[in-house]
Structures are given as structure tokens and as C-alpha cells.
C-alpha positions in Angstrom: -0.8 34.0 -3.5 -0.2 32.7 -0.5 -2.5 33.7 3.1 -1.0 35.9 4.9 0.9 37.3 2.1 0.7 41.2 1.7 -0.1 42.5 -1.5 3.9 44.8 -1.2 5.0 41.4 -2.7 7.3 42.1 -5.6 5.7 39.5 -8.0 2.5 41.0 -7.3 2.9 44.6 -7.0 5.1 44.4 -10.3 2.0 43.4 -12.1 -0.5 45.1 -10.5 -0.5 48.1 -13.3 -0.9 45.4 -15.9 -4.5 43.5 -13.9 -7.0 46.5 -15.5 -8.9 46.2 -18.8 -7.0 43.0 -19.9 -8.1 41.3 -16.0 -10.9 38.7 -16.6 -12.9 38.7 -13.6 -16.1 37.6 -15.2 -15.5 33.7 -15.0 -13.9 33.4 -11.3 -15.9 31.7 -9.3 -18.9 30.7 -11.1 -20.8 28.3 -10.0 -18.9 28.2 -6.3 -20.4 29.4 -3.4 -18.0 31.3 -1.4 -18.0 34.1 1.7 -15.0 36.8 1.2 -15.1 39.0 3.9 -13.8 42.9 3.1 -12.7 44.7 6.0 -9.7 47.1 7.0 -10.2 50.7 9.4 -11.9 53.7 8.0 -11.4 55.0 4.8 -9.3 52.0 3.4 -11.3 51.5 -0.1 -13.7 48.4 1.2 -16.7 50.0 0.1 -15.5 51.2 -3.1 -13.8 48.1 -4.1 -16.9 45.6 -2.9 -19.2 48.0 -5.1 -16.8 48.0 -8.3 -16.4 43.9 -8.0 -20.3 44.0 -8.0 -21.1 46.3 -10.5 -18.3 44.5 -13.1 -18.8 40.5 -11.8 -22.6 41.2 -10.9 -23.7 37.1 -12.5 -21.0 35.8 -10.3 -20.9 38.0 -7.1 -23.7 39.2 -4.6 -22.6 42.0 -2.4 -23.8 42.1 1.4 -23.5 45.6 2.6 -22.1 47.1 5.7 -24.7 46.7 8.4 -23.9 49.7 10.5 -23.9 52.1 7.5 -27.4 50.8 6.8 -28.6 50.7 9.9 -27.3 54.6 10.9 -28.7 55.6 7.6 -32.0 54.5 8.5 -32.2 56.4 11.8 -30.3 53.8 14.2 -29.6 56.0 17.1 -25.6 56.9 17.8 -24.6 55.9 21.1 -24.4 59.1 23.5 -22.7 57.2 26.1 -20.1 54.4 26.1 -21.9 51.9 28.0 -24.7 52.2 25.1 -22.1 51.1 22.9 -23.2 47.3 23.6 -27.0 47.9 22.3 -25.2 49.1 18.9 -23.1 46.6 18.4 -25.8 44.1 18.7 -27.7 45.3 16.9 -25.1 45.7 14.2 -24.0 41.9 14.4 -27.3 40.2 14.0 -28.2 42.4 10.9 -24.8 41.0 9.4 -25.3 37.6 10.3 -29.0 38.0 8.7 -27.6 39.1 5.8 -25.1 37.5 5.1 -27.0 34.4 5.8 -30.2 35.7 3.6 -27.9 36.1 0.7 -26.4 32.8 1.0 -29.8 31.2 0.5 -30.9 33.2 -2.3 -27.9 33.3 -4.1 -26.2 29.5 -3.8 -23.8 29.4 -6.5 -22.4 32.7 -6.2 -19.9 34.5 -4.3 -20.9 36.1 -1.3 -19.1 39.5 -1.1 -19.2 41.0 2.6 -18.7 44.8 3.5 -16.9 43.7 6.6 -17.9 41.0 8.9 -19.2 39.3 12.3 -16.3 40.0 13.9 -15.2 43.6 13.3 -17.7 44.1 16.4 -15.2 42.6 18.5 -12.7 45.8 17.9 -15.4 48.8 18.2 -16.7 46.6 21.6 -16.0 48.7 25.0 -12.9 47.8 26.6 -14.3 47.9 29.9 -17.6 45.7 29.1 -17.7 43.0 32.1 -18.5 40.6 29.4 -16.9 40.0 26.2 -18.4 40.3 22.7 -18.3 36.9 21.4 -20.0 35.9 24.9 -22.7 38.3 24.7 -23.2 37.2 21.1 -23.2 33.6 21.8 -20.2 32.9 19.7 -16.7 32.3 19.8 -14.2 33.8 17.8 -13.6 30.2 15.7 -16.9 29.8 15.1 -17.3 33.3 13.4 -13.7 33.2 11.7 -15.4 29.6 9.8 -18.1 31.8 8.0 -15.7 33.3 5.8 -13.4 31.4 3.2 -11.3 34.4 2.7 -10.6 37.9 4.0 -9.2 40.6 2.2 -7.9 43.6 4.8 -7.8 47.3 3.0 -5.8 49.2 5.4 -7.1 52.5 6.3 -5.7 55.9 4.2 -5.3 56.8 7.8 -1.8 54.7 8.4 -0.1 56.5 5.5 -1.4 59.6 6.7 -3.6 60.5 3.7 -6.9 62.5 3.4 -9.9 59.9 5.0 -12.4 62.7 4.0 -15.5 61.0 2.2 -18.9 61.4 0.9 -20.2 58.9 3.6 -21.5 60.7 6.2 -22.1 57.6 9.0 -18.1 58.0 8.7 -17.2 60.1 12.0 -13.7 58.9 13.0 -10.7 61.6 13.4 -7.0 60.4 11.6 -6.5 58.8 14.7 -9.3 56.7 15.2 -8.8 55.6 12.2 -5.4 54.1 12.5 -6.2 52.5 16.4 -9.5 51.1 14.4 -7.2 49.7 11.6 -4.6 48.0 14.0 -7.5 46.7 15.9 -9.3 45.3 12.8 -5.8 44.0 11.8 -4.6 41.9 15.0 -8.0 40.4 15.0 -8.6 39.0 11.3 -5.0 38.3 10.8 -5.9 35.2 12.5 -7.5 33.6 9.5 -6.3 31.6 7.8 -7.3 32.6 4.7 -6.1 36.9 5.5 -4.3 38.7 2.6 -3.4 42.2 3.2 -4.1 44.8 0.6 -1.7 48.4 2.2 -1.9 51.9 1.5 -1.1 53.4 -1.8 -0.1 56.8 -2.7 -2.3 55.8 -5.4 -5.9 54.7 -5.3 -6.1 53.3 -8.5 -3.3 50.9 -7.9 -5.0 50.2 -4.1 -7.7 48.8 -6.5 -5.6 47.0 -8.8 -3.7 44.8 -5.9 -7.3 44.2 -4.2 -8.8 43.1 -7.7 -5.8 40.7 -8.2 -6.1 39.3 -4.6 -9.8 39.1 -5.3 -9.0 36.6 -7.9 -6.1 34.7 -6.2 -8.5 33.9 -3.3 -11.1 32.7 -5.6 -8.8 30.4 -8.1 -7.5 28.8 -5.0 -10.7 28.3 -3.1 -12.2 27.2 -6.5 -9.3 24.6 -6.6 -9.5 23.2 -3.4 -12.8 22.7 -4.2 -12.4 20.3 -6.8 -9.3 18.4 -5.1 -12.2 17.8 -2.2 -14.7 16.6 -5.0 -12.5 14.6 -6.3 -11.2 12.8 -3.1 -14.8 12.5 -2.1 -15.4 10.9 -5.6 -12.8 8.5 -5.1 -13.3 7.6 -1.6 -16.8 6.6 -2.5 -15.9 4.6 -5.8 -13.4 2.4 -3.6 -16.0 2.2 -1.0 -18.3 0.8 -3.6 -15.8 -1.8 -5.1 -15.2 -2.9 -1.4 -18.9 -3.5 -0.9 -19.2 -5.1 -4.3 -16.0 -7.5 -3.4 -17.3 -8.4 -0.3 -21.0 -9.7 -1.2 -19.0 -11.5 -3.6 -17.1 -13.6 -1.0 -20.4 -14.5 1.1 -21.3 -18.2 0.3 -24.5 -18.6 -1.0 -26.2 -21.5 1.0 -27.1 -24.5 -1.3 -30.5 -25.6 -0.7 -30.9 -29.5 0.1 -32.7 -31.9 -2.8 -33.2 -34.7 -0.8 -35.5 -35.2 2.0 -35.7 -37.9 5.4 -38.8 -39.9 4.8 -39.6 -41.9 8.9 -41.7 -44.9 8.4 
């Protein structure tokens, strides 16, 4: 799988009903620490998919979950007023980057599954803010997009036109919002270069399938890379070595003198 690929690929899409049961997720990934980011608008699957990849992969893959979810389920104050919008989304990027970051330490040789990411903050930011969300947060762009080795984007039910209804009730976006949310989220992380796009489906089920294959694409090929760098690494220090070795070889060893000048 290739980045930027979508997962309406024909190679892909004609095996996604064949990933299931007989899809081996267990050993991808062990031992390497990487950060996936899973985002996409509103009802596109993240949650659902990040949960079922934890549940099933648990020795393998930590999940971080979305801030803002937490944080409004806790009692975090809506906004009533669009300039408040700023305080939220604050307070919603330093809990992710404190999570994230938290379960990186405690969980070094595992993959680091995130319920969106740093920047999705940039797309719910006001429009008319006289300063921009990466400069309020200190940050650039860049700088956040190198946090994450991969990003998978669920796009939002919403595009297809399909029911968003869900049991999460911090989820208050209309059809609409939805879809401006999910072109937002899109235009921003398609940047990466690690992005792979997961559309709609008519069918959930298969939604799941193309994400679970991605899932492991991203992995095998991070994993891979990985070892090529290893490897280089290894090499460049063995010929290092040899080069050293070589060259105290060369030095002449001063002779020490036998004889001595005796002045009467």
C-alpha cells in the first residue's frame, strides 16, 4: 500500500471481504514503537475501529483516546460563544499531547493508537482568530505532522449521505457539519506523508475490513523501514570500526633508542 493511496483501490478493495477471521493482526508490530493517528469527520468509524484493533491486538497496541470526548464527558464546559472556542481547543490539544506522550513512555514497544490527533484542532479553530492555532500552541504544522508515523483518515458517513446518528452523546454536529468537518480534517492530514484514506461504505462491515487491512499495510511497512535503518546503521558503524582499526594500524610506533651519549 502505497501513502496516499485510497483504500477504492481495486487490489485492495477486491480482498477486503477475504481480511476477517483468517487476518492475523496479532504479530504486526510487536516489539516497534509506532504513533498511527485515526482521524476523519464525525461519524466516520474512528472510534469503533481504534476500540476493535485494541480489544483484538491489546499485547501489541495501546489505544489513546479522543481528548475532547473525555474531556466533555467529564464536565468540560461547551463553548457558548465562538470566541470561547480558543479556551476549548487548548485545552483539548495539551490533553492529547499528554496522552499521547504518557502512553509512549509506559508503553515503549508497542503501537501507539490515537483517536485523532494534535492537529485536528487546527480545522475546529475560529476562522476569524487574529492568531493562528499552531501559533497559539507553540507549534508548527511540521513539527506536529512528525509525531505520527502514519495516519489513517475514516471519512465521515456524512459524505455519502448516510445516518451519523450514534450512541455518543459529546457528538452534536448536523449532516452538514459533518461533511465541512471531514473536508477540513481531509485537506489538512492529507499532507502526511504517511495519509491513507479509508471512504464511505454502504457497508460498515467492509468500512472495517479496508481500515483493518490498511492498519496492517502501515505497520509491515513502517516495521520494514525500520530494519533497513538498523541495518544501515549496523553497517555504517562496522566500516567505521574497520576504518579506525586500519588506521592505528598505519601509525608508526616510535622505536625507543638503546644506546646512550656518555660526555667526559
Amino acid at each position: 500500500l502505497d501513502p496516499k493511496m485510497s483504500s477504492t483501490d481495486p487490489d485492495l478493495a477486491s480482498s477486503a471481504d477475504s481480511v476477517g477471521s483468517s487476518f492475523n493482526l496479532q504479530s504486526v508490530g510487536n516489539g516497534i514503537p509506532h504513533r498511527i493517528v485515526i482521524t476523519g469527520g464525525p461519524a466516520g468509524g474512528k472510534s469503533t475501529f481504534a476500540d476493535l484493533l485494541h480489544r483484538e491486538c491489546h499485547e501489541t497496541v495501546v489505544l489513546v483516546p479522543e481528548a475532547a470526548t473525555l474531556l466533555f464527558s467529564g464536565g468540560f464546559p461547551r463553548p457558548t460563544q465562538a470566541n470561547s472556542t480558543v479556551y476549548q481547543q487548548r485545552a483539548i490539544y495539551y490533553v492529547q499531547l499528554n496522552l499521547e506522550d504518557m502512553m509512549l513512555k509506559e508503553n515503549p514497544h508497542r503501537v501507539i493508537l490515537c483517536d485523532r490527533g494534535t492537529v485536528d484542532g487546527a480545522v475546529y479553530w475560529p476562522k476569524d482568530s487574529p492568531i493562528s492555532f499552531f501559533d497559539e500552541m507553540g507549534t508548527s504544522l511540521e513539527e506536529e505532522f512528525a509525531r505520527y508515523d502514519g495516519v489513517i483518515f475514516f471519512e465521515s458517513a456524512a459524505v455519502g449521505g448516510l445516518d451519523i446518528s450514534s450512541g455518543n452523546r459529546e457528538r452534536t454536529e448536523t449532516i452538514e457539519q459533518a461533511k465541512t468537518l471531514d473536508q477540513g480534517l481531509f485537506e489538512v492530514w492529507s499532507k502526511h506523508p504517511n495519509f491513507f484514506h479509508v471512504p464511505h461504505q454502504a457497508s460498515f462491515l467492509r468500512k472495517i475490513q479496508l481500515g483493518l487491512r490498511t492498519y496492517r499495510e502501515i505497520v509491515e511497512q513502517l516495521s520494514r523501514q525500520v530494519a533497513t535503518s538498523r541495518t544501515l546503521h549496523a553497517a555504517a558503524a562496522e566500516a567505521a570500526a574497520d576504518a579506525t582499526t586500519e588506521a592505528i594500524g598505519q601509525v608508526a610506533t616510535p622505536k625507543l633508542s638503546t644506546s646512550m651519549d656518555h660526555t667526559v
